[in-house]
C-alpha positions as protocol buffer text, in pm:
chain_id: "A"
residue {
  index: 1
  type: UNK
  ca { x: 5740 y: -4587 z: 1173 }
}
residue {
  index: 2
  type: UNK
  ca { x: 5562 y: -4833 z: 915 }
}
residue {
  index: 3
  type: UNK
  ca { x: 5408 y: -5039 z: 1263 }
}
residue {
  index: 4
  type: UNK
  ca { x: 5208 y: -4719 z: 1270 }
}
residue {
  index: 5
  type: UNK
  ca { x: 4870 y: -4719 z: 1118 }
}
residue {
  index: 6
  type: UNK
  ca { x: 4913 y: -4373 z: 972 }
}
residue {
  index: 7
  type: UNK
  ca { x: 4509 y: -4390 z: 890 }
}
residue {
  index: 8
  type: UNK
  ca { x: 4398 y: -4381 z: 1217 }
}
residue {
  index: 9
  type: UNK
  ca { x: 4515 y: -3996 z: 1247 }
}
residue {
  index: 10
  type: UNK
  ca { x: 4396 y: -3929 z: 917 }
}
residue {
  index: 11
  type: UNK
  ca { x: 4079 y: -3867 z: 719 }
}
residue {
  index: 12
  type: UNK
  ca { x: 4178 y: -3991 z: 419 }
}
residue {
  index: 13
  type: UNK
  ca { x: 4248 y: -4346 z: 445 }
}
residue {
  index: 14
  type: UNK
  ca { x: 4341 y: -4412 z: 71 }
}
residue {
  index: 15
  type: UNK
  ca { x: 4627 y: -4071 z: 96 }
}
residue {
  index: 16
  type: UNK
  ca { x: 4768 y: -4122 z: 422 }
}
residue {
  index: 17
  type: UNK
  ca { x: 5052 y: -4288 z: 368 }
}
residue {
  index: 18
  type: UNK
  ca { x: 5189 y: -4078 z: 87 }
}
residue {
  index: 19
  type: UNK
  ca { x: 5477 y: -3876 z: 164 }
}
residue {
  index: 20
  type: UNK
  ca { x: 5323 y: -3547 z: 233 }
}
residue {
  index: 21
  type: UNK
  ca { x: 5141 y: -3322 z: 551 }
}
residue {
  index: 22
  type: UNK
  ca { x: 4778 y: -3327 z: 582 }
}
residue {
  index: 23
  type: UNK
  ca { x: 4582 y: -3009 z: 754 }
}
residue {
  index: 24
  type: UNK
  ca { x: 4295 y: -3151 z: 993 }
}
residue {
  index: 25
  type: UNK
  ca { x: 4145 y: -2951 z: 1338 }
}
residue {
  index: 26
  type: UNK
  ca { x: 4386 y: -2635 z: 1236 }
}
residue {
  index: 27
  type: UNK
  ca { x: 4739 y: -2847 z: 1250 }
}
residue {
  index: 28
  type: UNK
  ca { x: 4953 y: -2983 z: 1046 }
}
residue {
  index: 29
  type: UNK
  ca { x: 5006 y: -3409 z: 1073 }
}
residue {
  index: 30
  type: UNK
  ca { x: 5370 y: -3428 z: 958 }
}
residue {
  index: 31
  type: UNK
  ca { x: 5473 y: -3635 z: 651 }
}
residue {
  index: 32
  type: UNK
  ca { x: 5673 y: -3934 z: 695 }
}
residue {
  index: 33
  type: UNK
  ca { x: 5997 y: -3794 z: 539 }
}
residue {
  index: 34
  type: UNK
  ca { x: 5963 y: -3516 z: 813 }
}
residue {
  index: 35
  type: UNK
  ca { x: 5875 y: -3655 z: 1107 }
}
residue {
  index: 36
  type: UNK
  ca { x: 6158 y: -3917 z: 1011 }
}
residue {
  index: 37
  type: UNK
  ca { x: 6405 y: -3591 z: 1012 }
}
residue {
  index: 38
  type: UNK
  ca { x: 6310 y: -3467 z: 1335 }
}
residue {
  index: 39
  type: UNK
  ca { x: 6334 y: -3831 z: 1496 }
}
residue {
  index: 40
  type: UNK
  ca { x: 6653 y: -3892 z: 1371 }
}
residue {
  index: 41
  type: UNK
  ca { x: 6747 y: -3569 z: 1533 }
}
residue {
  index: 42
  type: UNK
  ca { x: 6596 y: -3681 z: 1813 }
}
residue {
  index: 43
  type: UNK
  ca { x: 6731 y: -4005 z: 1854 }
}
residue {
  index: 44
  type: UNK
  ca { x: 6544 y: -4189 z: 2097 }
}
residue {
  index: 45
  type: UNK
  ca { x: 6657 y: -4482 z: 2260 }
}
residue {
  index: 46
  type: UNK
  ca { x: 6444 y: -4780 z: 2412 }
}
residue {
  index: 47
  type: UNK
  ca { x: 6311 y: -4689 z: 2783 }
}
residue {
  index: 48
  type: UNK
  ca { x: 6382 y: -4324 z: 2713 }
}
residue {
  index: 49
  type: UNK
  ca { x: 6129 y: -4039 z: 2885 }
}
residue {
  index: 50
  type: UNK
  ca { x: 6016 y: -3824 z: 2551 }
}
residue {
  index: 51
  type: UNK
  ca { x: 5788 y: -3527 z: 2542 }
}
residue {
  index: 52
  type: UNK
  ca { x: 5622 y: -3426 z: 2269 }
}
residue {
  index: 53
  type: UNK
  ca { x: 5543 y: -3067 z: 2278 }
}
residue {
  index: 54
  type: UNK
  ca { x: 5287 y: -3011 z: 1980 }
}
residue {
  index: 55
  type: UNK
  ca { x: 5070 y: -3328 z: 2006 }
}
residue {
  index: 56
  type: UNK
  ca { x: 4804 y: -3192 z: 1737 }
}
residue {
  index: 57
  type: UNK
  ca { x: 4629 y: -3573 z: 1621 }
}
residue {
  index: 58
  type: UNK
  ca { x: 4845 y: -3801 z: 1786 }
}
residue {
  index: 59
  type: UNK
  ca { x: 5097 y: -3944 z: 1521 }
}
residue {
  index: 60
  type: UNK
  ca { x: 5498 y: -3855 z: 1608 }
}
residue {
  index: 61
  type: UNK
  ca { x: 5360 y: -3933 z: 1950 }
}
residue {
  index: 62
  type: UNK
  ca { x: 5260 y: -4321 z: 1796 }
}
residue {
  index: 63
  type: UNK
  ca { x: 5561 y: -4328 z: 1619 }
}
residue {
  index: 64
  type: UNK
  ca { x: 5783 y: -4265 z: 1933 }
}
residue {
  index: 65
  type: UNK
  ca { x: 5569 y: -4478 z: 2125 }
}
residue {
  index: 66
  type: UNK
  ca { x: 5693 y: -4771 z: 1907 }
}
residue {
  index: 67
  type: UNK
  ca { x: 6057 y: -4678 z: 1987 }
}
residue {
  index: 68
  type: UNK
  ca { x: 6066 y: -4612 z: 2336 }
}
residue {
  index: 69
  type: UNK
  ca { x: 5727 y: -4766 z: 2504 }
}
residue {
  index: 70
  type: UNK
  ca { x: 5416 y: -4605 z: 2543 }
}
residue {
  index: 71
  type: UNK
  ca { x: 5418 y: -4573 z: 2879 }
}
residue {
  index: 72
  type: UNK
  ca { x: 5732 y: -4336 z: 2844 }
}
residue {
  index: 73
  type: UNK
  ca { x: 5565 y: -4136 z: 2618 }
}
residue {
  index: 74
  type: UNK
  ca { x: 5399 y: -3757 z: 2730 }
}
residue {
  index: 75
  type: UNK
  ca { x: 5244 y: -3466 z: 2503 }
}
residue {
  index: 76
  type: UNK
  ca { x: 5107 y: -3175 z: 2548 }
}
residue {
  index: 77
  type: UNK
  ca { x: 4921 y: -2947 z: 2292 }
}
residue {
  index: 78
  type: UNK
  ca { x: 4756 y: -2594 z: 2383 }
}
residue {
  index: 79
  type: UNK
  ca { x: 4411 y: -2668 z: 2189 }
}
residue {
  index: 80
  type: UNK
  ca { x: 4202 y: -2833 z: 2391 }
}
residue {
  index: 81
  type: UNK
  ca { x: 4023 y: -3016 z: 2117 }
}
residue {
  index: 82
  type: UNK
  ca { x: 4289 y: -3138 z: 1934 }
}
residue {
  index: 83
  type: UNK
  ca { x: 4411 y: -3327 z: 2286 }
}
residue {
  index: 84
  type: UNK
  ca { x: 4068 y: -3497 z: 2274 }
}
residue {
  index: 85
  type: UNK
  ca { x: 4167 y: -3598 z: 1939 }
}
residue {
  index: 86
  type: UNK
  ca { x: 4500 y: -3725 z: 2022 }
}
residue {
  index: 87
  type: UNK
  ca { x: 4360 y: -3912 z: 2301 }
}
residue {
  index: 88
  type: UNK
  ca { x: 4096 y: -4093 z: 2074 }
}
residue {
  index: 89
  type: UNK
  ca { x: 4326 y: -4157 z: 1803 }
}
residue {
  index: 90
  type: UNK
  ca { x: 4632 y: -4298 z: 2034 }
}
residue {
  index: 91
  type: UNK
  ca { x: 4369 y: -4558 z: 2198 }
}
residue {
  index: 92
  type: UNK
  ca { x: 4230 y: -4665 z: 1839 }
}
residue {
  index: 93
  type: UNK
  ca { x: 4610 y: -4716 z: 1711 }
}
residue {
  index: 94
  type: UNK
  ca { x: 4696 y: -4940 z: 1994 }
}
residue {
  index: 95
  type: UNK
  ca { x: 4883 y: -4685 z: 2237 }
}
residue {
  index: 96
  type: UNK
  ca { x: 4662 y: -4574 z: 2524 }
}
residue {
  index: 97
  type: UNK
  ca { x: 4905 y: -4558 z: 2763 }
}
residue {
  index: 98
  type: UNK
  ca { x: 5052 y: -4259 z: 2573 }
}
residue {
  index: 99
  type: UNK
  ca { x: 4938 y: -3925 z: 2842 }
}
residue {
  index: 100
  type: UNK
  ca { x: 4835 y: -3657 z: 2655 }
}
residue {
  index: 101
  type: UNK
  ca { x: 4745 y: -3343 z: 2834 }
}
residue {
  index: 102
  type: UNK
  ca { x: 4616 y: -2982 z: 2752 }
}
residue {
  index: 103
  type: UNK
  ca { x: 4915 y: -2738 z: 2825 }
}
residue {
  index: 104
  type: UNK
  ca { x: 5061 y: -2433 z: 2696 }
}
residue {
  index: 105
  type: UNK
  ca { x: 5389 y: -2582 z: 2530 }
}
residue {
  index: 106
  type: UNK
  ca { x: 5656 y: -2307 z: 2635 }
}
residue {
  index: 107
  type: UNK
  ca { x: 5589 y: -2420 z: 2975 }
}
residue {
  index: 108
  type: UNK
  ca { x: 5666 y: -2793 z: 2909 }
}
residue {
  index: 109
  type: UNK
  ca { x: 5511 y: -3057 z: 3131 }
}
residue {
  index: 110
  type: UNK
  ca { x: 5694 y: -3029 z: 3438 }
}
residue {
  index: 111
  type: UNK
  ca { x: 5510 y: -3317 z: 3645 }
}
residue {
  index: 112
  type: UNK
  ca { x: 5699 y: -3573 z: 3455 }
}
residue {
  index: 113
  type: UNK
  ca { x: 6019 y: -3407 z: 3400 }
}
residue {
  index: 114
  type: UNK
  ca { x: 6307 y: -3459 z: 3352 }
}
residue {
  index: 115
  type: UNK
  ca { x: 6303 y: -3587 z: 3015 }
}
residue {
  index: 116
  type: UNK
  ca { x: 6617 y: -3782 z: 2785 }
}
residue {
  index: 117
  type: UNK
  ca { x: 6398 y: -3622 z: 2462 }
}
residue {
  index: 118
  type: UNK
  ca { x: 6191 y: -3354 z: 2405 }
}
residue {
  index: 119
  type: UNK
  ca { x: 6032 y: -3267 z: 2080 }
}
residue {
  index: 120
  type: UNK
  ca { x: 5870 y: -2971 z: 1976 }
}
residue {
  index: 121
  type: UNK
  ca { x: 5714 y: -2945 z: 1642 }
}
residue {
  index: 122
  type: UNK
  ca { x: 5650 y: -2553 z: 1608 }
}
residue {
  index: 123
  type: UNK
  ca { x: 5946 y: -2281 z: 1571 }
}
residue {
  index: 124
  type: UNK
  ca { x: 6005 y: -2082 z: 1795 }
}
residue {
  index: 125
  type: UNK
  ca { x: 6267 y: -1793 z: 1785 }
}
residue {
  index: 126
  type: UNK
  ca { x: 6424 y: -1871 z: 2097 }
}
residue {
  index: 127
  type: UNK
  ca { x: 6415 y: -2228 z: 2221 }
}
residue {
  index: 128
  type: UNK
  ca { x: 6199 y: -2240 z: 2539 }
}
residue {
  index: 129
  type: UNK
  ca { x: 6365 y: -2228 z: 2875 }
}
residue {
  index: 130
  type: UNK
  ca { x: 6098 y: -2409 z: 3055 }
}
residue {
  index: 131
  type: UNK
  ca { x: 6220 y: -2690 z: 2788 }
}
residue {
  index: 132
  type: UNK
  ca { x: 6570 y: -2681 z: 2849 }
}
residue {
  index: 133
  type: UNK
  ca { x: 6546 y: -2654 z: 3212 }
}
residue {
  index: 134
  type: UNK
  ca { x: 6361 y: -3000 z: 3201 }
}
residue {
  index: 135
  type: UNK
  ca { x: 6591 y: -3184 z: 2967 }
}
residue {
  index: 136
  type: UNK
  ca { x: 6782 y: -3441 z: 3176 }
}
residue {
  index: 137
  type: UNK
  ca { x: 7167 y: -3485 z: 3199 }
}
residue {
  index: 138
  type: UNK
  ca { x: 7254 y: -3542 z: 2844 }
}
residue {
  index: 139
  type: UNK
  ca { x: 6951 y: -3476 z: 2750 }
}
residue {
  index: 140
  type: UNK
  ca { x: 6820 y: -3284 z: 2406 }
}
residue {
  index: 141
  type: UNK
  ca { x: 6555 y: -3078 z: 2285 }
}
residue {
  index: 142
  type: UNK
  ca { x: 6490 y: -3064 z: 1871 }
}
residue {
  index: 143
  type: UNK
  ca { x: 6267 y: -2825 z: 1714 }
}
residue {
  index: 144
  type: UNK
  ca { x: 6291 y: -2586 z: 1436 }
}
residue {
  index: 145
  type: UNK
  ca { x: 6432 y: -2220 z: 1555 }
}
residue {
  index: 146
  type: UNK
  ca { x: 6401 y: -1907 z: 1380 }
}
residue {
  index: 147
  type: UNK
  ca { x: 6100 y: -1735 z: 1244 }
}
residue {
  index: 148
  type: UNK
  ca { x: 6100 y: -1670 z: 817 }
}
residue {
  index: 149
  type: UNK
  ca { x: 6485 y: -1875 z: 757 }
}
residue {
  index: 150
  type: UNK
  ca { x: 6417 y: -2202 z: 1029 }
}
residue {
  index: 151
  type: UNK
  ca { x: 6671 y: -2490 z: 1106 }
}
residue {
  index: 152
  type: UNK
  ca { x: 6560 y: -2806 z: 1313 }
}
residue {
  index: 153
  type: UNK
  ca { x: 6844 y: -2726 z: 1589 }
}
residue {
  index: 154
  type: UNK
  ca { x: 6936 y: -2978 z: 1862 }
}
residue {
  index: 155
  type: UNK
  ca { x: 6964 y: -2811 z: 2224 }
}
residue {
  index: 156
  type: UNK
  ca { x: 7154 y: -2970 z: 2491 }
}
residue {
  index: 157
  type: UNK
  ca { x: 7091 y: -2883 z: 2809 }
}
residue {
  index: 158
  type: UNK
  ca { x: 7372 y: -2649 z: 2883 }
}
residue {
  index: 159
  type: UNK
  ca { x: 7186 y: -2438 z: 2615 }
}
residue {
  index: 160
  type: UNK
  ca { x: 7444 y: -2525 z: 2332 }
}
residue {
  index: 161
  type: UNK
  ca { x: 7276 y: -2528 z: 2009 }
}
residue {
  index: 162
  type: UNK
  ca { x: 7348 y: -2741 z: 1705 }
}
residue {
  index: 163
  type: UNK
  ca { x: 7192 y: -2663 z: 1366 }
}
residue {
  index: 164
  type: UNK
  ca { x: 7049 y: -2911 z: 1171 }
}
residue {
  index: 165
  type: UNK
  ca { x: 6897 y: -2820 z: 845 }
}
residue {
  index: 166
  type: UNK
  ca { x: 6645 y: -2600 z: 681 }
}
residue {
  index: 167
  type: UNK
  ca { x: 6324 y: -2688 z: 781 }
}
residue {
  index: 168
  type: UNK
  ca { x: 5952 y: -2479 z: 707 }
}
residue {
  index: 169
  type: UNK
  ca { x: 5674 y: -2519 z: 1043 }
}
residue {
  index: 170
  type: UNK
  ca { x: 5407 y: -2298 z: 1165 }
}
residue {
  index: 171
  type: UNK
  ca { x: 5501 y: -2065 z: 1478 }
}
residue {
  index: 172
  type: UNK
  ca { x: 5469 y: -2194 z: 1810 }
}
residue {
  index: 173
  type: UNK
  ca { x: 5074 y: -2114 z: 1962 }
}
residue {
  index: 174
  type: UNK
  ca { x: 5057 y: -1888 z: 2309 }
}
residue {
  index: 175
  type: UNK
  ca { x: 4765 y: -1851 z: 2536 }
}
residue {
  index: 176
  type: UNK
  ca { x: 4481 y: -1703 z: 2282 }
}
residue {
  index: 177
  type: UNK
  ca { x: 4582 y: -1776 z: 1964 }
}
residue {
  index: 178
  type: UNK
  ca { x: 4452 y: -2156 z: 1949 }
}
residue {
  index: 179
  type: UNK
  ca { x: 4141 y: -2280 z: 1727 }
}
residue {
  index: 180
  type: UNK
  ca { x: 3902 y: -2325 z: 1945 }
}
residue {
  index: 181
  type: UNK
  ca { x: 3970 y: -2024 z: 2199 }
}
residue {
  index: 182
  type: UNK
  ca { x: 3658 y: -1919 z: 2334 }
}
residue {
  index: 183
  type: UNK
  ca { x: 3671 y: -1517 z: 2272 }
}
residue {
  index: 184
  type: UNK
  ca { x: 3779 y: -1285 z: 2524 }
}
residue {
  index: 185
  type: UNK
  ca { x: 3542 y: -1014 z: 2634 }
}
residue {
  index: 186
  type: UNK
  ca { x: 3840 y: -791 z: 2663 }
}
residue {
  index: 187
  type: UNK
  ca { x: 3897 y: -792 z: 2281 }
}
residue {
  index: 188
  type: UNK
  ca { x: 3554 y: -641 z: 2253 }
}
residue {
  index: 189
  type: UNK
  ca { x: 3595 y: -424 z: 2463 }
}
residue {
  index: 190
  type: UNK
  ca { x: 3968 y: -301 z: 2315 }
}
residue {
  index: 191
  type: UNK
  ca { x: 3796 y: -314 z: 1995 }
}
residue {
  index: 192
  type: UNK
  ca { x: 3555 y: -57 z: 2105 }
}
residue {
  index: 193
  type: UNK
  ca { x: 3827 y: 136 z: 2322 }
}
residue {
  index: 194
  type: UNK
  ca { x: 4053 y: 167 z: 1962 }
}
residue {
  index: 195
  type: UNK
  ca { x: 3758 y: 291 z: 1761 }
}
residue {
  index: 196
  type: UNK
  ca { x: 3639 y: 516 z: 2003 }
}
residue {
  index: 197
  type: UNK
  ca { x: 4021 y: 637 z: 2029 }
}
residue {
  index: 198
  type: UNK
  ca { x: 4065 y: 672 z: 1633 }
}
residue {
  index: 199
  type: UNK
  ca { x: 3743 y: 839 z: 1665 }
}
residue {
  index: 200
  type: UNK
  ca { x: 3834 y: 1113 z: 1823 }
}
residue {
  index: 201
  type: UNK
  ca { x: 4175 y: 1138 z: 1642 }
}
residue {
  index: 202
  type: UNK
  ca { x: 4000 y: 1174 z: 1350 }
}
residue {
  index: 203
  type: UNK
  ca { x: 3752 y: 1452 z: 1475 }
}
residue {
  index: 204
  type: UNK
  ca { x: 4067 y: 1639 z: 1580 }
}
residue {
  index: 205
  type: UNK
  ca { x: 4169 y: 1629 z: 1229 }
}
residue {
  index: 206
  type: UNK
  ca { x: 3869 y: 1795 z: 1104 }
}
residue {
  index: 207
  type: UNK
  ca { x: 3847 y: 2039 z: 1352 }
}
residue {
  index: 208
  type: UNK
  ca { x: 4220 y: 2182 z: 1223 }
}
residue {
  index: 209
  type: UNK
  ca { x: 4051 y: 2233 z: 891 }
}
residue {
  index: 210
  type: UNK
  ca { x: 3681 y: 2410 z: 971 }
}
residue {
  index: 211
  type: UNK
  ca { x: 3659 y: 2720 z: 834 }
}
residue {
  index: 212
  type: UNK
  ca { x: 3490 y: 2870 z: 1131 }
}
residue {
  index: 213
  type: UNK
  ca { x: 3456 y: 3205 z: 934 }
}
């Protein structure tokens, strides 16, 4: 972890290698004491096929990179910008060969599967079966589970799951709900549809209570 330059995925060169998060593009860069728990969870070996599920800037993907070889090394993170970033900052820090590609996480990154270690850095209530399904034979997927009380939980690919430790992360994104989503004409028009709807409700209200005499 310390062959990292941390700075590279950070603003703020002076600060980034206290031990504590930073919020940049909408996501959270881990802090060294944390991503340190979830790799030890993880426990990557040399040579071992990792995805990282959650890219956001780039950094547990350097970090694993160091471990295991770039070129063994995949992430995936649903905002489009912040896989631009990723990209940029991976190059700068000396890992290129690191693939990072714009995907909706619960779906995983089938192309390259199956995978010795898969990482997810968002909870989720349910661990993902797209994730499971492309662990490989002893195999193991870590990520915090639950939604207000979360644990980082190891699951092995027969779907047993092995609690870790408190933990505190932001819920896993679906379709929609990233940054930079362009907005959907449909929400306009639902917008419209409910007011319209709550509209009439409400003239329905008033009509019980005319005094028509």
């Amino acid at each position: 972890m310390r062959e990292v330059p941390r700075h590279v995925f950070l603003e703020d060169e002076r600060g980034a290698y206290a031990d504590r998060p930073f919020e940049r593009f909408g996501t959270r860069v881990l802090a060294p004491s944390t991503a340190a728990r979830l790799l030890e969870a993880l426990d990557p070996g040399p040579d071992d096929s990792v995805l990282v599920v959650g890219a956001g800037v780039g950094y547990t993907a350097a970090v694993l990179a160091e471990i295991v070889g770039s070129r063994n090394v995949q992430a995936i993170d649903i905002t489009r910008r912040l896989v631009y970033e990723a990209r940029e900052n991976l190059a700068e820090a000396g890992y290129p060969e690191v693939l990072v590609d714009c995907r909706d996480g619960a779906n995983g990154f089938p192309e390259y599967a199956p995978y010795d270690r898969i990482l997810l850095e968002a909870a989720a209530v349910n661990p993902p079966r797209a994730l499971v399904d492309q662990l490989a034979d002893g195999g193991r997927l870590i990520m915090p589970l639950g939604a207000r009380e979360q644990s980082i939980t190891r699951i092995d690919p027969d779907g047993e799951v092995e609690p870790l430790g408190g933990c505190a992360f932001g819920p896993m994104l679906v379709e929609g709900e990233q940054a930079d989503t362009v907005e959907r004409n449909r929400t306009r028009r639902e917008d419209r549809e409910f007011a319209e709807r709550d509209a009439r409700r409400r003239r329905g209200w008033e009509l019980d209570w005319i005094d028509w005499d």
